[in-house]
C-alpha positions in Angstrom: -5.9 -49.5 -3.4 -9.1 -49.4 -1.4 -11.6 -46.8 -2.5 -13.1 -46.7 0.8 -14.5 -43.5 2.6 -12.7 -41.7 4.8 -14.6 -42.2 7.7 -17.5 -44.8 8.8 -20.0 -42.2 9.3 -23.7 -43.1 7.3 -27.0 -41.2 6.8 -30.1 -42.7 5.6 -31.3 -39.3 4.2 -30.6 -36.9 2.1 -27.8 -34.3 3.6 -25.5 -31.9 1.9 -22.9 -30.4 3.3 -22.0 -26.5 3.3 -19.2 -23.9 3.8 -20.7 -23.3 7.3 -20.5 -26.9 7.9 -16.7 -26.1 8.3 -16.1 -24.2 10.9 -12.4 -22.7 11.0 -11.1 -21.0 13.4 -8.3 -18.4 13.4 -5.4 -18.6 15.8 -4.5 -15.0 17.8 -1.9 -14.7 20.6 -1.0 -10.4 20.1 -3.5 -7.8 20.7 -3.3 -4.3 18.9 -2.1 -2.9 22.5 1.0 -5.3 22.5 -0.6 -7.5 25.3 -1.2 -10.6 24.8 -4.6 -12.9 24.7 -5.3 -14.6 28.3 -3.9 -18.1 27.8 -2.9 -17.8 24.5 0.0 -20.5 24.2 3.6 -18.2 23.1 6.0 -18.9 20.1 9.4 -20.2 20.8 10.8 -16.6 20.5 13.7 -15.0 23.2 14.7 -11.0 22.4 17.3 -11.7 20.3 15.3 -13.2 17.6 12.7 -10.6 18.2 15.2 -7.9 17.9 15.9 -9.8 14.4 12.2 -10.0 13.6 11.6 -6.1 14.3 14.9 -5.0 12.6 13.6 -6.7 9.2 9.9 -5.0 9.4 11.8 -1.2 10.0 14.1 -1.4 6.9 11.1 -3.7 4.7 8.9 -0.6 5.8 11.6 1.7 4.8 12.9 0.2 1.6 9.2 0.3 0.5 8.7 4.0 1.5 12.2 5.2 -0.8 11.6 2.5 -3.7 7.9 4.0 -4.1 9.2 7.2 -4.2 12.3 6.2 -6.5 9.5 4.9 -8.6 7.5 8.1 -8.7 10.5 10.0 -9.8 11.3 7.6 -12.7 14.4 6.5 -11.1 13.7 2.7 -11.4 10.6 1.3 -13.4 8.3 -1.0 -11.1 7.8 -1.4 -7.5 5.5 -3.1 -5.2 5.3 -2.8 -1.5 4.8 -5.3 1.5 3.2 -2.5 3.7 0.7 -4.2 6.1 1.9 -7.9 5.3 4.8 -7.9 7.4 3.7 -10.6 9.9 2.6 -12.6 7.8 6.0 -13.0 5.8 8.6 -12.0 8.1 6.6 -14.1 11.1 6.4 -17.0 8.8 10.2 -16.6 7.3 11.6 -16.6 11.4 9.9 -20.0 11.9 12.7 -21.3 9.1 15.4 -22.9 8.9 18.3 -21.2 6.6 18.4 -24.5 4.7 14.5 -24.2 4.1 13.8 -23.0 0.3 11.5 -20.2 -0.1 9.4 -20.0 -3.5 7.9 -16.6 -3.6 5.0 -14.8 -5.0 6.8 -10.8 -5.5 5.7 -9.6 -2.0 8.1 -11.0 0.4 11.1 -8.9 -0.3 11.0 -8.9 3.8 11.6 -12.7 3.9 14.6 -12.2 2.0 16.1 -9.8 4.0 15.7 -11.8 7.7 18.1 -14.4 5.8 20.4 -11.3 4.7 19.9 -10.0 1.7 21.9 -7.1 1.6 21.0 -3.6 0.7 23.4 -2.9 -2.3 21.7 -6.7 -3.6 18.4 -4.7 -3.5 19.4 -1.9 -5.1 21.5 -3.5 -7.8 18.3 -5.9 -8.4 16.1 -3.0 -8.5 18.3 -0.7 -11.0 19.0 -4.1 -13.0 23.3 -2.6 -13.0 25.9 -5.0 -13.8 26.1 -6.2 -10.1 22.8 -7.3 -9.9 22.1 -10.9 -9.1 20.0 -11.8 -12.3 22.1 -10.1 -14.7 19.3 -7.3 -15.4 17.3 -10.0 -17.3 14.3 -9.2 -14.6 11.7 -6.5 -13.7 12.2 -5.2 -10.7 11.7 -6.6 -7.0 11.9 -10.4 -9.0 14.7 -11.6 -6.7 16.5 -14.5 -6.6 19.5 -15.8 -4.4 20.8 -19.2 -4.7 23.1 -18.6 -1.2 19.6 -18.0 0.4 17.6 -20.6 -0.6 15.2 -17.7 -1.9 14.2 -19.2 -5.4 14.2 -16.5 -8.6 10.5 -14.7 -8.5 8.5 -15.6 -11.8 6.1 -12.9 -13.0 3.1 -15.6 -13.8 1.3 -16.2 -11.4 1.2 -19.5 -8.9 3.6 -21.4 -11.4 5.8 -21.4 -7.6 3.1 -23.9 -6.3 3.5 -26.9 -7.8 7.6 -26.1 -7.8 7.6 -25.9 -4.0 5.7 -29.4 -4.0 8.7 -30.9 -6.1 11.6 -29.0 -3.9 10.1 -30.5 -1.1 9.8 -33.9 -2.4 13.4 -33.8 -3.6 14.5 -33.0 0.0 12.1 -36.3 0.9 13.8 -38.0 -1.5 17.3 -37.4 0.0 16.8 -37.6 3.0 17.2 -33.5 4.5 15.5 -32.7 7.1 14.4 -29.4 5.7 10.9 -28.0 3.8 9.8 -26.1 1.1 7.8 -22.7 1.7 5.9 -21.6 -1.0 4.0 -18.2 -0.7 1.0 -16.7 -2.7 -2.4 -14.7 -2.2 -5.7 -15.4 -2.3 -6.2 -14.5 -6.0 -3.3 -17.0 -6.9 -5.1 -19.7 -5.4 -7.9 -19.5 -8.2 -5.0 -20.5 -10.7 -5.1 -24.4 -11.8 -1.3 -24.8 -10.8 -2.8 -23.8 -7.0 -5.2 -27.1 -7.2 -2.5 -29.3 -9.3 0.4 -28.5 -6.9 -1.6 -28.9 -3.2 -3.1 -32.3 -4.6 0.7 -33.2 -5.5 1.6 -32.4 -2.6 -1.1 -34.6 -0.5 -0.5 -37.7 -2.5 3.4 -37.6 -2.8 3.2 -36.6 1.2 6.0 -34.0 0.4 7.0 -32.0 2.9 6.2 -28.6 1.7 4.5 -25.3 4.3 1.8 -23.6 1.7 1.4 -19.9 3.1 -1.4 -18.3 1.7 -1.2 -14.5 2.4 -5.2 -13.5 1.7 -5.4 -9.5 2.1 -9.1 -8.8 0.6 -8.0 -8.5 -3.2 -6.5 -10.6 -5.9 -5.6 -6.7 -7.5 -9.0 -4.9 -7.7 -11.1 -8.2 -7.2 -12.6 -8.1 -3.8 -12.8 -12.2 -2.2 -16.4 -11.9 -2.3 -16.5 -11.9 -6.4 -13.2 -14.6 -6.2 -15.1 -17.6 -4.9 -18.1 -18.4 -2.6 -15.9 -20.7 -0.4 -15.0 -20.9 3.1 -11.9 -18.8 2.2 -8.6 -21.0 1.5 -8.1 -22.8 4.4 -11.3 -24.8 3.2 -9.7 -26.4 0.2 -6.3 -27.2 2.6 -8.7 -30.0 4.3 -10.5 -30.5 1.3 -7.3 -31.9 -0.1 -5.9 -33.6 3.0 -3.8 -31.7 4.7 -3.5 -30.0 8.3 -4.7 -26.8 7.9 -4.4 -23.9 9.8 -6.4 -20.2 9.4 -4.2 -17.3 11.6 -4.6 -13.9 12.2 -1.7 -12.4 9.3 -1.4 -9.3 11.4 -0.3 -11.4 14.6 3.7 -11.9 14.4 3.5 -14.1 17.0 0.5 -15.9 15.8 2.5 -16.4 12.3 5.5 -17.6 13.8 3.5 -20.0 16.1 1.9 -21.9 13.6 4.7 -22.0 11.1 7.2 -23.3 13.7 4.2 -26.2 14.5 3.7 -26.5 10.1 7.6 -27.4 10.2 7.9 -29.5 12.6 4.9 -31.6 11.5 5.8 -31.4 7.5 9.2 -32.6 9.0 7.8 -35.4 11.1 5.1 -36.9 8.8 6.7 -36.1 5.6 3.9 -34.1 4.6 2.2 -30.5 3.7 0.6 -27.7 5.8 -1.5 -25.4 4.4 -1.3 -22.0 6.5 -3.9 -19.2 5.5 -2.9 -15.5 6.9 -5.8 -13.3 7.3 -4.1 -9.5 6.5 -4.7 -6.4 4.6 -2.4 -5.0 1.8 -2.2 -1.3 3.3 -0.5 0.5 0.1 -1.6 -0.6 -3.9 -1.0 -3.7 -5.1 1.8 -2.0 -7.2 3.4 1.4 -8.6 1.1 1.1 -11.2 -2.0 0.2 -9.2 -4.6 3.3 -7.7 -6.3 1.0 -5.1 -8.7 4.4 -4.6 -10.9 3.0 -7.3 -11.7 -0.4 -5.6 -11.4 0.5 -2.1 -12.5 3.7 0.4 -10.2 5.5 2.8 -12.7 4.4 5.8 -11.6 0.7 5.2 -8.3 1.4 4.9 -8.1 3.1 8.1 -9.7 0.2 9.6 -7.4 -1.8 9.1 -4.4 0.2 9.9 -5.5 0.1 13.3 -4.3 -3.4 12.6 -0.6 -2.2 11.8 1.3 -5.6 12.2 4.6 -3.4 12.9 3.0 -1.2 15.0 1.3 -4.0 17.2 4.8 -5.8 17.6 7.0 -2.3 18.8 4.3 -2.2 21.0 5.1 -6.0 22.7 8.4 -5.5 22.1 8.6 -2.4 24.3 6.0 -4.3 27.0 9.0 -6.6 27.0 11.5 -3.7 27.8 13.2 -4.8 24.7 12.9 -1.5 22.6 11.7 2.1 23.4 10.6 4.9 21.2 13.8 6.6 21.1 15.9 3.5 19.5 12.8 2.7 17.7 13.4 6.0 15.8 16.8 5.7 15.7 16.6 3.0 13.8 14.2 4.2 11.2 16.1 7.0 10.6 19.8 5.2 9.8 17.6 2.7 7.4 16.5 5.8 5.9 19.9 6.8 5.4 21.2 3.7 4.3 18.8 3.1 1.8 19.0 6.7 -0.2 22.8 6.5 0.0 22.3 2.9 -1.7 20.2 4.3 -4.6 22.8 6.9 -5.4 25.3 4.4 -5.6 23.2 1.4 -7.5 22.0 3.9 -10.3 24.9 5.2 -11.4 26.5 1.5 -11.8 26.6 0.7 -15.5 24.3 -1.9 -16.9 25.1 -5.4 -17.8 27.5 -5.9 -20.7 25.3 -6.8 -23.7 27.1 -10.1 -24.6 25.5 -11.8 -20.6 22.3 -11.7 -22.6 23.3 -15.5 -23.8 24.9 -16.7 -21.8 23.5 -18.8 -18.1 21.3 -20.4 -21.0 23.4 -23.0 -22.6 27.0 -24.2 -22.1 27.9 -23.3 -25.1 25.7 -20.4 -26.9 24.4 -21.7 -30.4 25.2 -20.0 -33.5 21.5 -18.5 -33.9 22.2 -17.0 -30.6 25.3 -15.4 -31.8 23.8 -14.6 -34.9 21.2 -12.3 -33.3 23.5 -11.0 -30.9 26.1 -10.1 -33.3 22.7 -8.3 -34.9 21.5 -6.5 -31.9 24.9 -4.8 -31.7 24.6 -3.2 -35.1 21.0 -2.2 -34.3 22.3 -0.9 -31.3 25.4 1.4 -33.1 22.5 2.2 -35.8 20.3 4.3 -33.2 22.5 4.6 -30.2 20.3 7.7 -29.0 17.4 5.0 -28.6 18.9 3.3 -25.9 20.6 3.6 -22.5 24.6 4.4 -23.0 25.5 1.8 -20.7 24.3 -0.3 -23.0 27.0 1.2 -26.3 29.4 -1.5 -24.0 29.6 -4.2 -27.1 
């Protein structure tokens, strides 16, 4: 293969090039008012699907508010919240199609709901009961759901990179017309498997939308002290691949350029790289105090940016809500949601002998050896552990 440059362009002197050689622009269409920017060029979006879209950011904002709270009280052990992200997930996730795989970071609970996830599934999740989806082998808000293309979350980070790059490669391979979405933040894109799965990606031309949700801090590590580059939007075209930088707090922004990503990693066979400029309004998790990084001035900067708020307020432009519904609505998520807790925690817990199995066809005798001795530990100090768990 030819080593050739990529472009004929020669100098005769000595000219580096720097980040603000690269000038990347971001995309907005919604204003904070609900109005929309003079010319801006719409979404394919009618009120049905924004009724869908709207629906999905009042129980997400909802579901966070209890879960934090069931947290607090010691009800369930982890949480973390997608308060201030919603555009950027639940925007991107509408652009879909159901066939479409989503490989998540453990932010985008939201996503999963929009393709139905239902309420008991979170809860049972959440309280790891003998319903749940993944057999309480995972921490809380690490879904999974094979019926919704909505691939199991993994606690290391970016290891869902260079997966979504083979998903979408496999769908190449057999000729769907459908994509991989993979989701992660800015901090994850400091990871190797960030560099090693986009460069896949490139070179295999797999068909795979890379959604990069950067909200100002990979935990407590502000961008600045992350990397000195042109954000990560820079390292899309650096590898290759049409890139695109949008406001994260725009819904309509969001689902504008993910609905163009799709089409285009459908039509070329290839990868997008989308980067979401938002703001993680609540801690990065229950066990986070974002007070010690961060003051209270920026924060209420940028809840003047409220993605939910900005999109009630174009919805109700559009006549297609009012403040009285809008309430409504909050209030029977409310109700739904506490009603679900006091049903999901009082399920019992997995029965002890699903710890080995999903693992092999046939569990080995070394795995029944030291189940068969986790039982007698077990019945040796039963006052050490949950009763649900005496079921052997």
């Amino acid at each position: 293969m030819s080593n050739a440059p990529l472009n004929n362009e020669t100098v005769h002197r000595v000219s580096f090039l720097d980040k603000a050689s690269l000038h990347i622009p971001i995309l907005k269409i919604l204003q904070a008012d609900g109005t929309t920017y003079e010319n801006a060029v719409m979404p394919v979006i009618d009120q049905a699907l924004a009724e869908r879209i709207y629906d999905t950011c009042v129980f997400t904002r909802v579901l966070d508010e209890r879960m934090l709270s069931a947290q607090r009280q010691g009800r369930i052990s982890f949480y973390m919240t997608c308060t201030g992200e919603e555009a950027s997930i639940i925007g991107s996730t509408a652009a879909l199609d159901d066939g479409d795989v989503i490989l998540a970071q453990y932010r985008e609970h939201a996503s999963l709901r929009y393709r139905g996830f239902t309420t008991e599934q979170f809860m049972n999740q959440m309280f790891s009961n003998e319903k749940d989806l993944g057999k309480g082998r995972q921490m809380p808000i690490h879904y999974g759901s094979n019926e919704l293309n909505y691939q199991t979350i993994s606690s290391p980070l970016a290891t869902q990179i260079p997966q979504a790059t083979g998903v979408a490669h496999a769908f190449k391979l057999q000729g769907k017309r459908n994509v991989a979405i993979c989701y992660f933040g800015e901090g994850a894109a400091s990871e190797g498997d960030f560099h090693a799965g986009l460069n896949m990606a490139a070179v295999l031309k797999s068909p795979t939308i890379f959604f990069c949700r950067n909200n100002g801090y990979a935990i407590s590590t502000p961008t600045e002290e992350q990397f000195a580059g042109n954000g990560i939007a820079s390292r899309g075209v650096g590898y290759g691949m049409h890139t695109i930088r949008v406001d994260g707090n725009d819904m309509l922004a969001v689902l504008a350029a993910t609905q163009q990503a799709r089409a285009y990693a459908l039509e070329h066979n290839a990868p997008v790289l989308i980067e979401a400029m938002t703001y993680r309004l609540g801690a990065h998790s229950s066990s986070d105090d974002p007070s010690g990084y961060r003051s209270k001035e920026e924060e209420a900067k940028w809840e003047q940016h409220d993605p939910v708020k900005r999109f009630k307020l174009w919805m109700i432009n559009k006549d297609w809500l009012n403040e009285k519904d809008d309430a409504a609505q909050y209030e029977h998520y409310r109700e739904e949601v506490l009603n679900a807790v006091k049903v999901a925690e009082k399920v019992p817990l997995p029965h002890l002998d699903s710890l080995i199995t999903d693992v092999l066809d046939k569990p080995t005798p070394a795995l029944e050896k030291q189940l068969a001795e986790l039982k007698q530990h077990i019945k040796k100090y039963p006052k050490s552990y949950p009763k649900s768990a005496g079921r052997i």
